[in-house]
N, C-alpha and C positions, 0 to 999 in steps of 0.2 A: 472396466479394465484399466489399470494403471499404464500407460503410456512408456515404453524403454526409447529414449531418444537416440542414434548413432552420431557419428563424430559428425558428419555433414551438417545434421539437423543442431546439434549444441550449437557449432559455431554461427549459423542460422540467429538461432535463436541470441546466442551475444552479442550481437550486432544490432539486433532490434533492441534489447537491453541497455546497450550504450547510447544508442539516443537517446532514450528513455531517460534517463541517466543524465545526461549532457543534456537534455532539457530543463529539470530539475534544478541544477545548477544555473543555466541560461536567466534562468526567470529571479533569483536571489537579489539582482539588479533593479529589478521593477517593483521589489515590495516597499508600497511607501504608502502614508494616510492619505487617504482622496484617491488611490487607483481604483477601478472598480475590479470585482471579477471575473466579469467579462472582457475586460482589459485584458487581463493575465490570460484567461484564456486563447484569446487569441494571438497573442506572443506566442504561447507554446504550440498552438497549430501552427502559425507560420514558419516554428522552429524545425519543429516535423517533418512537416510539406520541405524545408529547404534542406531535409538530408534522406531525402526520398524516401520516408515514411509513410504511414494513413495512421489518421487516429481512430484507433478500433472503437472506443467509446458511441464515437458520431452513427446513431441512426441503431445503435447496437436495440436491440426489443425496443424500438421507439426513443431512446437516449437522444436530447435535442442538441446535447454540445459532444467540442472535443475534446474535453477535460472534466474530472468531477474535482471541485473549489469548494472543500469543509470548514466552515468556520466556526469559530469558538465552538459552542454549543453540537455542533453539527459531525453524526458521527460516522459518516460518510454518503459518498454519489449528492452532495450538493450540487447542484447546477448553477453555474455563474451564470449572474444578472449585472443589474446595473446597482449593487450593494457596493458600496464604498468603503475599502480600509481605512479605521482608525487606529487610533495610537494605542496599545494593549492588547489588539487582537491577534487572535493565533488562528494557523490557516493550516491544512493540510491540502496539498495537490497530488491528484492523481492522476498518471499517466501511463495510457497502454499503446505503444506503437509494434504496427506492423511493421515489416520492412522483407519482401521477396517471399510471402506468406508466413513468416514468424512472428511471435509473437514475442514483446517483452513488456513487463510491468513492471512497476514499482511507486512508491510514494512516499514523502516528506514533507515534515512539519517548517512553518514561519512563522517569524514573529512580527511586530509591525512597531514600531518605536519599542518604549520602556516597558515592559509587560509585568504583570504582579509575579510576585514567587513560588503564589500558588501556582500559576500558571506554568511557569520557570518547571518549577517540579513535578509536573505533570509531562509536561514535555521530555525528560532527563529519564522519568520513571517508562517511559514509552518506547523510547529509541532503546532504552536497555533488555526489553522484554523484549525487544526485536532479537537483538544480539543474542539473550540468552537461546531463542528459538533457534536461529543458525547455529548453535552450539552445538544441538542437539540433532544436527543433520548429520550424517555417515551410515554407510553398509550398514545394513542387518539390526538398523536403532529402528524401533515403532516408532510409527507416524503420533501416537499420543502421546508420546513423552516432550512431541514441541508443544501441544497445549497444557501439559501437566506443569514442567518448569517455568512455563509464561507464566503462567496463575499464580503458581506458587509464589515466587516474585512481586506480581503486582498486588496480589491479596494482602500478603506479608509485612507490603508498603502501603497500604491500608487506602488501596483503589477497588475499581472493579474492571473487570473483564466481560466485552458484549462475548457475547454466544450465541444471538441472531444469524451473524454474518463472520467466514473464515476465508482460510486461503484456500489457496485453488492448483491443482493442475494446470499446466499453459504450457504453452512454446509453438504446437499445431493447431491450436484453437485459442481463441481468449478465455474461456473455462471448460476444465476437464477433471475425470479424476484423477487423484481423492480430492472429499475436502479435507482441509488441513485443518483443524479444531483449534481455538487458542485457549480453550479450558477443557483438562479431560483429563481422565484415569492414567494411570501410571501405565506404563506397559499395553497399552489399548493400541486398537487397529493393525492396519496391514504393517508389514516389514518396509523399509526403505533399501532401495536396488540402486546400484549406478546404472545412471542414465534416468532416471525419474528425475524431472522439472518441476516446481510447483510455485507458490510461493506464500512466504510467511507474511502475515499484515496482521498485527496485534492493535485491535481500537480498546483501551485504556480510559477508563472515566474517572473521573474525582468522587462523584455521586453512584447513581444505583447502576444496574450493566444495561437495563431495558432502554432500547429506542424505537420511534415511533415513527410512522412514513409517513409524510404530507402526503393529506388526501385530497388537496389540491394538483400539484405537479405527480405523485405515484413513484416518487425517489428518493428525494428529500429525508434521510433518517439525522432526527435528532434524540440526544437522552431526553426523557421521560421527564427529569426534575429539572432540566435545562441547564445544569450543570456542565461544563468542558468535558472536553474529551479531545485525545489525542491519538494520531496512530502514523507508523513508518513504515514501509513493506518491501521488499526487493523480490525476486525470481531467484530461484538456487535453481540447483543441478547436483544430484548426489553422486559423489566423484568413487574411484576405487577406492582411497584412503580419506574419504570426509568428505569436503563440500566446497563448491565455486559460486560464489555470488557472480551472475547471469548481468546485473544491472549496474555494474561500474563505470563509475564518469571515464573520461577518455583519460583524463588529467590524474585518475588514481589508478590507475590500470597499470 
């Protein structure tokens, strides 16, 4: 059952959101060649911990960190080590804080010096498939028209779309339902209600959509042809007349 959130639990939920958010941002300072990330990682829990967070990640089904660090290749839940940024590389961080039992998520891409174009436009192609998803939040729109327009989109711009792994339910739990599909039928699934929270995370690859789990650490997803991949995600809130992004910095609010 889809989750209806009331005014207490939204503003809950925003709050967790805005650190989230304001973490994201906190960390833009630290991206440099030679940081490790585990470096980063622990910036962002310190960031957390100092605005009376938890980082849901830590210990989630055995999860060893507070943050998941995707690099280049890596199409998400990377676990920061002692890998070191170089000049070129593109990072995605994701971050889920709690805060007074709510939950907020969200995640964004970095770059690390001069990066190629291809790169460049993989990134651009990303953040936009995000956007167009939020587009498609409001009353009474099905939940597959956010993965039908994603697709459309990144297909169209001659990428691909994972379909392993989508958004999710959250705000009372770190995953709930539905999931949120980023590729799918026109008019598919359930109706969108005000008060359903969830969130959109569109992972976008240059090469094929298959990624693969290190079956070393059992997290670790990268594409299959090891090709980039990029992805951005926020937390919505389906309003009476459309949609509230749940994850906005303090400073864009």
């Amino acid at each position: 059952m889809i989750k209806i959130k009331n005014q207490e639990q939204l503003e809950g939920i925003r709050k967790a959101g805005q650190i989230a958010a304001d973490c994201l941002e906190y960390l833009n300072s630290f991206i440099a060649p030679g940081i490790t990330t585990d470096y980063l990682n622990n910036k962002a829990a310190d960031f957390i911990y100092s605005r009376g967070g938890v980082c849901a990640p830590l210990n989630y089904k055995g999860y060893p960190k507070e943050t998941c660090i995707s690099l280049n290749e890596t199409i998400c839940h990377g676990i920061p080590d002692d890998t070191k940024l170089k000049n070129g590389d593109i990072l995605n961080v994701d971050v889920t804080v709690i805060k007074d039992g709510y939950y907020g998520d969200t995640s964004k891409m970095y770059t690390v010096g001069k990066i190629s174009k291809e790169a460049e436009n993989l990134i651009e192609t990303a953040k936009k498939c995000l956007d167009i998803g939020i587009d498609q939040v409001r009353p009474n729109n099905y939940f597959g028209n956010i993965g039908f327009m994603i697709a459309s989109h990144a297909l169209n711009t001659g990428y691909s779309v994972v379909y392993q792994f989508c958004g999710h339910g959250t705000g009372l739990e770190f995953h709930e339902e539905p999931n949120v599909s980023h590729i799918a039928k026109k008019d598919s699934g359930p109706l969108m209600k005000p008060g359903m929270v969830f969130t959109i995370e569109p992972m976008i690859n240059i090469g094929v959509p298959e990624g693969i789990i290190n079956e070393n650490d059992g997290w670790t997803v990268a594409t299959l042809d090891k090709k980039l991949s990029a992805q951005f995600e926020h937390t919505v809130a389906v309003t009476e007349t459309g949609c509230e992004i749940l994850t906005t910095p303090t400073n864009k609010s």
